[in-house]
N, CA, C and O atoms as a GROMACS GRO file, in nm:
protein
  492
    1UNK      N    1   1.172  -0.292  -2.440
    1UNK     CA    2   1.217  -0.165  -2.386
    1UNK      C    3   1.110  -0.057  -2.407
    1UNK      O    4   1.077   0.014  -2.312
    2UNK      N    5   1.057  -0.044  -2.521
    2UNK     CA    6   0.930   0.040  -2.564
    2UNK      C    7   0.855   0.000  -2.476
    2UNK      O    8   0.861   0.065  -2.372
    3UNK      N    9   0.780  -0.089  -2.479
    3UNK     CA   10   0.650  -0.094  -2.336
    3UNK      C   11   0.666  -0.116  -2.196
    3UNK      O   12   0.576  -0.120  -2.112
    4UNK      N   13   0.894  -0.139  -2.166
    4UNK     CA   14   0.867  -0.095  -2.068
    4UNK      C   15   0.868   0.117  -2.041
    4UNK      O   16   0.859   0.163  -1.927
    5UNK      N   17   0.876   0.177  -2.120
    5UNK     CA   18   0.882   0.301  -2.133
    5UNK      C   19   0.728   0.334  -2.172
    5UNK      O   20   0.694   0.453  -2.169
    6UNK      N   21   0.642   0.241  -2.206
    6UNK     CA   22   0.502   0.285  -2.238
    6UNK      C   23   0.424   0.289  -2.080
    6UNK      O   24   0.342   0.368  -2.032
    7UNK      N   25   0.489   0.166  -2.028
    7UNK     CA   26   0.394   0.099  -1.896
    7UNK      C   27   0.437   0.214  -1.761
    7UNK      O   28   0.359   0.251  -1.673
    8UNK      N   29   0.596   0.259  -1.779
    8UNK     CA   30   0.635   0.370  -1.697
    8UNK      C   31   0.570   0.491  -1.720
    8UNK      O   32   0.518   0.543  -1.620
    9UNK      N   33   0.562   0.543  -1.815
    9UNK     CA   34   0.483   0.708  -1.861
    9UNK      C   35   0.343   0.669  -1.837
    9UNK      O   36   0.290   0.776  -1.810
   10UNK      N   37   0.244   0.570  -1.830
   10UNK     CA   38   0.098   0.542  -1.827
   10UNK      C   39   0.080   0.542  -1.676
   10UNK      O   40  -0.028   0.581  -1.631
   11UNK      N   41   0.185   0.498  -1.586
   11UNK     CA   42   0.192   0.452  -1.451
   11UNK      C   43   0.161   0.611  -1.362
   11UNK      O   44   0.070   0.647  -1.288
   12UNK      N   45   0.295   0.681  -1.418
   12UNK     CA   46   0.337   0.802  -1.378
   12UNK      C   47   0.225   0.906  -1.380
   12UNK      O   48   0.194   0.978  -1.285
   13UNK      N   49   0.149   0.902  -1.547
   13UNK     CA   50   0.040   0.982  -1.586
   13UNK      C   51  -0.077   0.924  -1.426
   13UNK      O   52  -0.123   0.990  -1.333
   14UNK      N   53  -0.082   0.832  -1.448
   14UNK     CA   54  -0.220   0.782  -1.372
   14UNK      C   55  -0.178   0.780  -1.161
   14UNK      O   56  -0.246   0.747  -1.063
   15UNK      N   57  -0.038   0.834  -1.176
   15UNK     CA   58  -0.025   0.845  -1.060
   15UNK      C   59  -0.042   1.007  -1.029
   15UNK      O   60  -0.094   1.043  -0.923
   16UNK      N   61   0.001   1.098  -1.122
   16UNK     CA   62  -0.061   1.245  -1.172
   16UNK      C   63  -0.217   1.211  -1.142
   16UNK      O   64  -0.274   1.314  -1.108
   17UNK      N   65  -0.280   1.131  -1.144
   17UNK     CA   66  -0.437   1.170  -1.146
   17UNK      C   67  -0.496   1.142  -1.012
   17UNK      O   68  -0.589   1.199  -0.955
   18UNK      N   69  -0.397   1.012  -0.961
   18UNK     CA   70  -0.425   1.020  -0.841
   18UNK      C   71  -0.409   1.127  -0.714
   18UNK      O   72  -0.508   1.158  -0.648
   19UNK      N   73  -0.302   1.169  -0.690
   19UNK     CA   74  -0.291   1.299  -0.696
   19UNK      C   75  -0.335   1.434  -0.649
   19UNK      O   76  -0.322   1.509  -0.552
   20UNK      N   77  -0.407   1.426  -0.796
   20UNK     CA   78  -0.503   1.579  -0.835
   20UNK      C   79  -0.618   1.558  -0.759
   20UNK      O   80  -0.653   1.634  -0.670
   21UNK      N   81  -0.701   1.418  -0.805
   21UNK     CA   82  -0.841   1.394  -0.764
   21UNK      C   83  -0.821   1.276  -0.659
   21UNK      O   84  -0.871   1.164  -0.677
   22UNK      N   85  -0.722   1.320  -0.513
   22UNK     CA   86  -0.769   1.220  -0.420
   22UNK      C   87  -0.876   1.249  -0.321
   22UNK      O   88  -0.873   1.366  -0.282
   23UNK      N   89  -0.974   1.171  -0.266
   23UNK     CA   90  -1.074   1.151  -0.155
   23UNK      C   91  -1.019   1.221  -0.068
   23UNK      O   92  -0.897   1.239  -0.057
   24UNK      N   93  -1.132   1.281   0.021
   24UNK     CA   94  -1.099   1.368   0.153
   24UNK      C   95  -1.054   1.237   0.253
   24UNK      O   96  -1.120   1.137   0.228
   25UNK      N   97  -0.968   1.222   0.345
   25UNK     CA   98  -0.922   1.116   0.416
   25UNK      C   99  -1.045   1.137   0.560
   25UNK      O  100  -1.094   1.246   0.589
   26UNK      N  101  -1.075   1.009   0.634
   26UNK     CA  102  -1.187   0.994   0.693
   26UNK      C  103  -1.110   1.064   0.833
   26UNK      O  104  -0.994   1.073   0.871
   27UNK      N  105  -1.232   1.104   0.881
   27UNK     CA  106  -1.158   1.183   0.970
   27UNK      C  107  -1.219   1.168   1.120
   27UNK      O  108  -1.336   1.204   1.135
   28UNK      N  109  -1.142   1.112   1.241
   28UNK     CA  110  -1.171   1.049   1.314
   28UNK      C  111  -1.108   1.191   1.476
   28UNK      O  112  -1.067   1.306   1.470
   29UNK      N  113  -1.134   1.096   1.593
   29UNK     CA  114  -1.109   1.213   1.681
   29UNK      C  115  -0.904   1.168   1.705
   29UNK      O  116  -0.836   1.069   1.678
   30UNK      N  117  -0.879   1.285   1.760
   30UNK     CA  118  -0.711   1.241   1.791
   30UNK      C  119  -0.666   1.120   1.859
   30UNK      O  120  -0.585   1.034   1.827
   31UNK      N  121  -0.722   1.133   1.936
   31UNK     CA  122  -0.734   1.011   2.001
   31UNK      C  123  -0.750   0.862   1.938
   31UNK      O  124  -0.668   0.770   1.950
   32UNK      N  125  -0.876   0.857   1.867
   32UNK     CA  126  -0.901   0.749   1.778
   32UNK      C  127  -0.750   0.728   1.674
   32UNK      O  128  -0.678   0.629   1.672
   33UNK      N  129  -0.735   0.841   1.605
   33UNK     CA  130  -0.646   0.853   1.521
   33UNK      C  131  -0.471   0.806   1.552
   33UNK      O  132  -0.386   0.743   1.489
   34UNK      N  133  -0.476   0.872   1.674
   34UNK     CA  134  -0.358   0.822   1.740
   34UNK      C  135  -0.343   0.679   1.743
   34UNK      O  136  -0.235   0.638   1.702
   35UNK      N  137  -0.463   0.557   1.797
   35UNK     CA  138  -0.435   0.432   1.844
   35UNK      C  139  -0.445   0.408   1.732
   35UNK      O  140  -0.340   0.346   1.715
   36UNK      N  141  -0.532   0.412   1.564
   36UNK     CA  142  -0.512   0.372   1.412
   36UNK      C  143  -0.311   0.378   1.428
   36UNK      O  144  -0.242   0.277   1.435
   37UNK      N  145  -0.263   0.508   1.430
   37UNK     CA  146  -0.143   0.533   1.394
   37UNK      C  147  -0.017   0.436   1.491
   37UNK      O  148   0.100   0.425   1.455
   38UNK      N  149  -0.057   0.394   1.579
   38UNK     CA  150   0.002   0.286   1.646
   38UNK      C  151  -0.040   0.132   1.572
   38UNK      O  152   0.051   0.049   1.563
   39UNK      N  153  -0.127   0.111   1.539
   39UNK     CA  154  -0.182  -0.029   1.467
   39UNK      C  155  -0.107  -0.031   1.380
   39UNK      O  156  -0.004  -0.098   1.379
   40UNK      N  157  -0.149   0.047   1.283
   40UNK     CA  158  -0.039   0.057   1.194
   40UNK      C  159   0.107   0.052   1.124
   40UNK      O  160   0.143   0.042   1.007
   41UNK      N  161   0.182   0.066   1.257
   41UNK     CA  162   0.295   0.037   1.250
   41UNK      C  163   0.340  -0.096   1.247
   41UNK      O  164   0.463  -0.105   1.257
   42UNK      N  165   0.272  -0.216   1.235
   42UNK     CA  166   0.302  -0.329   1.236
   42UNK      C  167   0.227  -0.350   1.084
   42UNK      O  168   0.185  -0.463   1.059
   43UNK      N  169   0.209  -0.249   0.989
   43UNK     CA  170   0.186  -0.280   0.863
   43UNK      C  171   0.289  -0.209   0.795
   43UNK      O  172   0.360  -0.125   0.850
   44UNK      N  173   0.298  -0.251   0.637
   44UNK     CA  174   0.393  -0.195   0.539
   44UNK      C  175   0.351  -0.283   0.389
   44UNK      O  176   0.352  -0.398   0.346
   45UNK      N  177   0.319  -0.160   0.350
   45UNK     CA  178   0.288  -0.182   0.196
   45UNK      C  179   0.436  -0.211   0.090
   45UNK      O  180   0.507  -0.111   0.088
   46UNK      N  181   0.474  -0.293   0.030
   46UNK     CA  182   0.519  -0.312  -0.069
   46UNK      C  183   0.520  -0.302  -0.209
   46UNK      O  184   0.482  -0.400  -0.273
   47UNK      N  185   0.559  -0.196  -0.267
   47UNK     CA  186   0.490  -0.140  -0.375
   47UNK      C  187   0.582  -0.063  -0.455
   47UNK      O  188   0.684  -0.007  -0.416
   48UNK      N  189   0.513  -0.068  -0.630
   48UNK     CA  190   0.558   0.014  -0.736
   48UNK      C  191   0.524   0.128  -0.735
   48UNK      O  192   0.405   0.122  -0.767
   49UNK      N  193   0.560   0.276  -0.712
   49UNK     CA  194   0.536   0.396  -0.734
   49UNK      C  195   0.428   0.390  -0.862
   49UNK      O  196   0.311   0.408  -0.829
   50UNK      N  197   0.448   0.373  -0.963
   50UNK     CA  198   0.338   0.393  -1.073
   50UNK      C  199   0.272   0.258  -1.108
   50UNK      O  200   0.225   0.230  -1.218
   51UNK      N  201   0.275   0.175  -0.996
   51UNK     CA  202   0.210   0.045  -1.060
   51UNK      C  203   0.017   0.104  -1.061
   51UNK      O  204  -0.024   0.180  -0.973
   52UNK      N  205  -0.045   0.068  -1.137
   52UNK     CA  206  -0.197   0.138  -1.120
   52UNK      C  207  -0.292   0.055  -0.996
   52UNK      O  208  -0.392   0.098  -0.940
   53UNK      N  209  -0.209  -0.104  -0.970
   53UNK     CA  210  -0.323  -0.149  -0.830
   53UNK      C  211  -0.270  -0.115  -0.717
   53UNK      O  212  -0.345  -0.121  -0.620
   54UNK      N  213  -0.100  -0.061  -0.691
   54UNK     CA  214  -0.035   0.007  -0.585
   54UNK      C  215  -0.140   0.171  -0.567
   54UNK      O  216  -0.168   0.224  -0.460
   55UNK      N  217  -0.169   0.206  -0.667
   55UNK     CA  218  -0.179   0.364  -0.686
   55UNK      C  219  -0.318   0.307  -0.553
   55UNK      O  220  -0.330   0.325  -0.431
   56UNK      N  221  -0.398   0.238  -0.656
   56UNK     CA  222  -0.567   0.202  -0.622
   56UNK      C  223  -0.554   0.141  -0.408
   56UNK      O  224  -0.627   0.157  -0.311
   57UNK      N  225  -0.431   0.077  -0.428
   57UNK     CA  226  -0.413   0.044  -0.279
   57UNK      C  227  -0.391   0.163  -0.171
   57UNK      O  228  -0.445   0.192  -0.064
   58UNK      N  229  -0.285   0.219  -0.252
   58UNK     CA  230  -0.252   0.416  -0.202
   58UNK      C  231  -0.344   0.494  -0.145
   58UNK      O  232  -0.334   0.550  -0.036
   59UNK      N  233  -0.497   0.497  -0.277
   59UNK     CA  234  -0.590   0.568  -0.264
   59UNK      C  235  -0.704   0.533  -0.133
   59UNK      O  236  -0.763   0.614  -0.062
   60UNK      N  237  -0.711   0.356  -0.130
   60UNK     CA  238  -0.754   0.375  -0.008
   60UNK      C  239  -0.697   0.391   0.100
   60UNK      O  240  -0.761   0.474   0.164
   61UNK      N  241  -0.605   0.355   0.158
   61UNK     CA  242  -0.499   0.400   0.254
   61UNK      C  243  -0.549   0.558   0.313
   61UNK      O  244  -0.605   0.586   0.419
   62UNK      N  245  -0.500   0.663   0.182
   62UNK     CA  246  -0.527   0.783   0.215
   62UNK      C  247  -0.701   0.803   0.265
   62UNK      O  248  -0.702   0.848   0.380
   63UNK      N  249  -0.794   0.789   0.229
   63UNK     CA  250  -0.925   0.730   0.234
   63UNK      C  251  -0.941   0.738   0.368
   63UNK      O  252  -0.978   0.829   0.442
   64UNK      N  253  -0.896   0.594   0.393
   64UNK     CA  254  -0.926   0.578   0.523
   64UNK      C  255  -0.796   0.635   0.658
   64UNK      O  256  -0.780   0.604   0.777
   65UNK      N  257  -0.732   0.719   0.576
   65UNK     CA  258  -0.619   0.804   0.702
   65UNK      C  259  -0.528   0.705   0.781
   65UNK      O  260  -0.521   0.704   0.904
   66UNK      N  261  -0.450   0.614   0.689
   66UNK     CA  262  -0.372   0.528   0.741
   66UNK      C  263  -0.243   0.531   0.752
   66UNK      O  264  -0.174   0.452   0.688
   67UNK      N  265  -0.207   0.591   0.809
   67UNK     CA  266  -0.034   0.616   0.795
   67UNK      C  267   0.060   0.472   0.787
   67UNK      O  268   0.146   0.439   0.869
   68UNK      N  269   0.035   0.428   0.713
   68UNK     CA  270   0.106   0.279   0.658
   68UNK      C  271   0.216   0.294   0.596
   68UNK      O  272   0.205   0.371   0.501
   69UNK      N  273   0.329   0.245   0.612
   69UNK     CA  274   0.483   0.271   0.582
   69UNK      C  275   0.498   0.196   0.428
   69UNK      O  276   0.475   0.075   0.417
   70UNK      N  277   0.541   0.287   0.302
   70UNK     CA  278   0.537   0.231   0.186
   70UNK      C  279   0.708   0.130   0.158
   70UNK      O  280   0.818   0.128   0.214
   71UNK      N  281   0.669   0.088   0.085
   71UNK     CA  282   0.848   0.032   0.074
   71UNK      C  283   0.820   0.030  -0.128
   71UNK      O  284   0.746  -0.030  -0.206
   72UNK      N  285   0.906   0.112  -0.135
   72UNK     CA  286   0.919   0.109  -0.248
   72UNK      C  287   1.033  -0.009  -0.346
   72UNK      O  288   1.149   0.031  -0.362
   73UNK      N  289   0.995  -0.148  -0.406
   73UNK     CA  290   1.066  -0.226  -0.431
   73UNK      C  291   1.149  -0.224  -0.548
   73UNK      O  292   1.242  -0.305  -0.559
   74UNK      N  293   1.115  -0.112  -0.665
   74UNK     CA  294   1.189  -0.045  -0.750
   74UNK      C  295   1.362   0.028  -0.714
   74UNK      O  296   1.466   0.022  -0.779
   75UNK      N  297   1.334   0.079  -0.610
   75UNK     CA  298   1.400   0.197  -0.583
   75UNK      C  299   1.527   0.136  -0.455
   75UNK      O  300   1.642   0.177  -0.443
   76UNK      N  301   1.478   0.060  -0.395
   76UNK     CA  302   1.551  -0.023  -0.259
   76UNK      C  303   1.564  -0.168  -0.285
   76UNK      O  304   1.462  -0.235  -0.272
   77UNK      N  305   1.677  -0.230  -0.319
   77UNK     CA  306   1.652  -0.392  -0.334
   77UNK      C  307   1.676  -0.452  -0.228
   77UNK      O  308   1.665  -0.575  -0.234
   78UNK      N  309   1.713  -0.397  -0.109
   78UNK     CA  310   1.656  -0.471   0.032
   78UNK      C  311   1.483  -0.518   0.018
   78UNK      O  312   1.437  -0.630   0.004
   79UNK      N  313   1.407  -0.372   0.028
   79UNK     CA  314   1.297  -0.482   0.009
   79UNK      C  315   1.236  -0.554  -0.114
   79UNK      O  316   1.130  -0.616  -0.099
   80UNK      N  317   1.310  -0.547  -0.260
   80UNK     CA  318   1.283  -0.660  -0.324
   80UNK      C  319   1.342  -0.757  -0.235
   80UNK      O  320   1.263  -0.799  -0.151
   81UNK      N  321   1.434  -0.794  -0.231
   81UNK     CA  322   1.493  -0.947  -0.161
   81UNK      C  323   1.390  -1.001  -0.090
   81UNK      O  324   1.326  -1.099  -0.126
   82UNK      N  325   1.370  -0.928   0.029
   82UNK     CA  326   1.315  -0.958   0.152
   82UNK      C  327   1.123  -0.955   0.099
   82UNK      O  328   1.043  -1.012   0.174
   83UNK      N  329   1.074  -0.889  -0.024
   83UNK     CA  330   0.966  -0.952  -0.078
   83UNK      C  331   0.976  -1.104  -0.142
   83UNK      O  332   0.903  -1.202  -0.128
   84UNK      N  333   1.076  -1.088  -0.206
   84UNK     CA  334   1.094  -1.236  -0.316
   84UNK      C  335   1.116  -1.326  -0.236
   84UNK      O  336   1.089  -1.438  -0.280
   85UNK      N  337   1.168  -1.323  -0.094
   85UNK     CA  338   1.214  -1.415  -0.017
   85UNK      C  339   1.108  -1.433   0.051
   85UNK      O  340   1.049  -1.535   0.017
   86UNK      N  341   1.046  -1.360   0.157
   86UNK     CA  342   0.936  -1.405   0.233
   86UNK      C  343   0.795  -1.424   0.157
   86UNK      O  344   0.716  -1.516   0.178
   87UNK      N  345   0.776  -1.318   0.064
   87UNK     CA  346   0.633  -1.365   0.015
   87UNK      C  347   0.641  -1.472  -0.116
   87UNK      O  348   0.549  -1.507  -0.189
   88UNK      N  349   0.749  -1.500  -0.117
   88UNK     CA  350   0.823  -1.592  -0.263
   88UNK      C  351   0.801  -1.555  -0.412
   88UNK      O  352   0.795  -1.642  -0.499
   89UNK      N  353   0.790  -1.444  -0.433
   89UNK     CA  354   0.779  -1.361  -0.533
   89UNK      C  355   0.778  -1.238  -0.569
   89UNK      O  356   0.692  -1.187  -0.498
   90UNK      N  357   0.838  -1.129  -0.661
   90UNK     CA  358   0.835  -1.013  -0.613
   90UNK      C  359   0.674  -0.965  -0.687
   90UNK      O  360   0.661  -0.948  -0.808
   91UNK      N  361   0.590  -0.954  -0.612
   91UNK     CA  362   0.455  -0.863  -0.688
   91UNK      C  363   0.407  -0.798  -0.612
   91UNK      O  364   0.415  -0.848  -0.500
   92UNK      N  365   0.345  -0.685  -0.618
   92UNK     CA  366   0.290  -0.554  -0.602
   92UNK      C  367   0.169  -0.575  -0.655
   92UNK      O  368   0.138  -0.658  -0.741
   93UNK      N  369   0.083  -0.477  -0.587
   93UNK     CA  370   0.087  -0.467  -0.401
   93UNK      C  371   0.107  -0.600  -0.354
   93UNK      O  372   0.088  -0.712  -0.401
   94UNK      N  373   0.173  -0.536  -0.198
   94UNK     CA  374   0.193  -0.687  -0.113
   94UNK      C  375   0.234  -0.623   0.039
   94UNK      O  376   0.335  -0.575   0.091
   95UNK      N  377   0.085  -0.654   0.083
   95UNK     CA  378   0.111  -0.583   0.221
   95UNK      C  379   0.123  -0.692   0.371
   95UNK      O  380   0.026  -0.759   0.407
   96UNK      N  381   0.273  -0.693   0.454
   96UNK     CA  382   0.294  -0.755   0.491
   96UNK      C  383   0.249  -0.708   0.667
   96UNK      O  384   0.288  -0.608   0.727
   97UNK      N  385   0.201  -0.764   0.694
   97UNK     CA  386   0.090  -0.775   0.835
   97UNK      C  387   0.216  -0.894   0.971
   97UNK      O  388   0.244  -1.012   0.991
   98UNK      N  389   0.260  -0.719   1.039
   98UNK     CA  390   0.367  -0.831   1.143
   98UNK      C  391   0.268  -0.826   1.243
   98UNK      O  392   0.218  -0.714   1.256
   99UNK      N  393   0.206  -0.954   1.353
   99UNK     CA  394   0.194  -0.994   1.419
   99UNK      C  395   0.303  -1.066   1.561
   99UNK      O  396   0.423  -1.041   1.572
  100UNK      N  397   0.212  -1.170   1.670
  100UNK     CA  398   0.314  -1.198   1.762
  100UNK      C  399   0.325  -1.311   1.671
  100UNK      O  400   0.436  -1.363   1.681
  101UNK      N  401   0.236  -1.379   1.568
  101UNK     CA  402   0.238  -1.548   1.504
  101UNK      C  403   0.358  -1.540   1.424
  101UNK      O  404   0.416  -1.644   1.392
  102UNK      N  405   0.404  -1.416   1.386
  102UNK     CA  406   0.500  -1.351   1.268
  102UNK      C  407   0.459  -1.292   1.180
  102UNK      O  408   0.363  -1.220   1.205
  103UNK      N  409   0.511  -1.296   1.032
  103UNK     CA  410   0.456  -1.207   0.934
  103UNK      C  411   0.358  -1.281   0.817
  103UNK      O  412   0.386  -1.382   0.752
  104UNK      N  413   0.277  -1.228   0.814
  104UNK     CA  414   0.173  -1.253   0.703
  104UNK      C  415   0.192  -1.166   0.589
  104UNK      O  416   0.221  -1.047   0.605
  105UNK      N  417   0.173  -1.228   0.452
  105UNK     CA  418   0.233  -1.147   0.342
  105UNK      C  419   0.092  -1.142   0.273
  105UNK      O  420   0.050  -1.252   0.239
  106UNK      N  421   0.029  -1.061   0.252
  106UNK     CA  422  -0.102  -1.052   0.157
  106UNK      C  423  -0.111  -0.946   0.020
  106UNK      O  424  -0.106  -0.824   0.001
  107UNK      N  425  -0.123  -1.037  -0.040
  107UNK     CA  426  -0.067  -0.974  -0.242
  107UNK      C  427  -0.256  -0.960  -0.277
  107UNK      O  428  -0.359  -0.995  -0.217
  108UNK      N  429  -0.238  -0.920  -0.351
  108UNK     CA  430  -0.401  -0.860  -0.429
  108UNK      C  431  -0.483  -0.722  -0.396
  108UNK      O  432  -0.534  -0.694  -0.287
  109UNK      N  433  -0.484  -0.668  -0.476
  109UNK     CA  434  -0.522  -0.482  -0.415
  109UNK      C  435  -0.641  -0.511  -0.360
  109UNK      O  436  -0.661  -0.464  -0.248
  110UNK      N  437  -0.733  -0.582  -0.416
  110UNK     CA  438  -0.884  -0.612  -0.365
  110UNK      C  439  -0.881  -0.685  -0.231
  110UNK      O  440  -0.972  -0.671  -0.150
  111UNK      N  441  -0.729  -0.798  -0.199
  111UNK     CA  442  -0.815  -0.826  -0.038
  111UNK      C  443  -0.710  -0.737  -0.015
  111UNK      O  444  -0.646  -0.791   0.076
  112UNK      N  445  -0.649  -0.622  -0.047
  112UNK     CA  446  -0.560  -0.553   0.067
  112UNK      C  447  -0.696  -0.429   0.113
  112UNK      O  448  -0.752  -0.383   0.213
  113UNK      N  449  -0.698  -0.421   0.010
  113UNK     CA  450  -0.828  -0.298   0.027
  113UNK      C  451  -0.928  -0.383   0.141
  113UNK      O  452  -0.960  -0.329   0.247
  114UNK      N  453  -0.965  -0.495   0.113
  114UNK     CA  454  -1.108  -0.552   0.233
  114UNK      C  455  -1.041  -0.563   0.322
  114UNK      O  456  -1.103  -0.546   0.428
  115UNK      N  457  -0.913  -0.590   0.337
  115UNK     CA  458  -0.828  -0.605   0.503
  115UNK      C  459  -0.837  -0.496   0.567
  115UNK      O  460  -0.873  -0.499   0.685
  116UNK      N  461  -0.802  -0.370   0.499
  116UNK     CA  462  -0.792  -0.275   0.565
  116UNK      C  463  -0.947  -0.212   0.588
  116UNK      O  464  -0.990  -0.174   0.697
  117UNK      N  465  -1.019  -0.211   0.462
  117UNK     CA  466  -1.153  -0.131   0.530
  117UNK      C  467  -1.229  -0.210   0.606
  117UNK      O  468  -1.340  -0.162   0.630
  118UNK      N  469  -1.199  -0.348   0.668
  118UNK     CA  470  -1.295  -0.417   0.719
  118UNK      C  471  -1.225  -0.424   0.839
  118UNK      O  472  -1.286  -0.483   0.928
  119UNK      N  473  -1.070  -0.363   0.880
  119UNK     CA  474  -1.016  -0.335   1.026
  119UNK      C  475  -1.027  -0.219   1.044
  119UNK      O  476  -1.072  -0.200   1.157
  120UNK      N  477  -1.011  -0.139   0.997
  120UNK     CA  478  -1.003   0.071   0.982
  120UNK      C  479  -1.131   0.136   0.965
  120UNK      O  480  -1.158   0.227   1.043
  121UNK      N  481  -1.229   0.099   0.862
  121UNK     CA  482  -1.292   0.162   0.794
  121UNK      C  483  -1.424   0.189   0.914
  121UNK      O  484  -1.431   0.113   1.011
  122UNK      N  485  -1.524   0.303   0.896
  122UNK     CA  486  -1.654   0.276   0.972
  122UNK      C  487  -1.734   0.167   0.977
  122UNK      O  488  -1.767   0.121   0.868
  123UNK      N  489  -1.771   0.117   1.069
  123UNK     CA  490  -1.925   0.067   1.033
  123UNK      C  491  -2.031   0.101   1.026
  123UNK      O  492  -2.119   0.021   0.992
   0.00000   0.00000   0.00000
């Protein structure tokens, strides 16, 4: 109970920092921005409010100006279920990529981060 009350206040603090000191978001023409904001809608992050690799997934998101739909799995147990069920486990981050093939479930902040800056990001 203590460290889960240690791991919540460290989460919260470090989501306070994110925050204060986030990146200017990349900034593209309306147009461009508009068809990102349509792509997008066939993404959705799965995620802990104070988890620290959700925060780090957050930060690029904002970064690269992604309006990506969060699902918070704490707070809604629809999408725990529907994480534990389709990606067969509940862990965070876990960003699920709907396509016409269906849904792709991709867990790890590091390839969520290369998925996205290597579809979104400049070259």
């Amino acid at each position: 109970m203590l460290l889960k009350i240690l791991r919540e206040g460290l989460g919260r603090t470090i989501a306070l920092g994110d925050r204060l000191t986030r990146p200017s978001p990349l900034k593209r023409s309306s147009q461009e921005q508009a068809r990102v904001a349509r792509e997008v809608q066939s993404l959705s992050l799965y995620q802990f409010y104070a988890c620290p690799f959700c925060i780090k997934v957050r930060r690029a998101m904002h970064r690269l100006n992604l309006p990506i739909e969060t699902r918070d799995v704490n707070r809604h147990p629809v999408y725990r279920a529907e994480l534990e069920q389709s990606a067969g486990k509940v862990m965070v981050p876990c960003l699920r990529i709907e396509s016409d093939q269906g849904s792709q479930w991709m867990l790890e902040s590091s390839d969520i981060i290369a998925y996205l800056e290597q579809r979104f990001g400049t070259a």
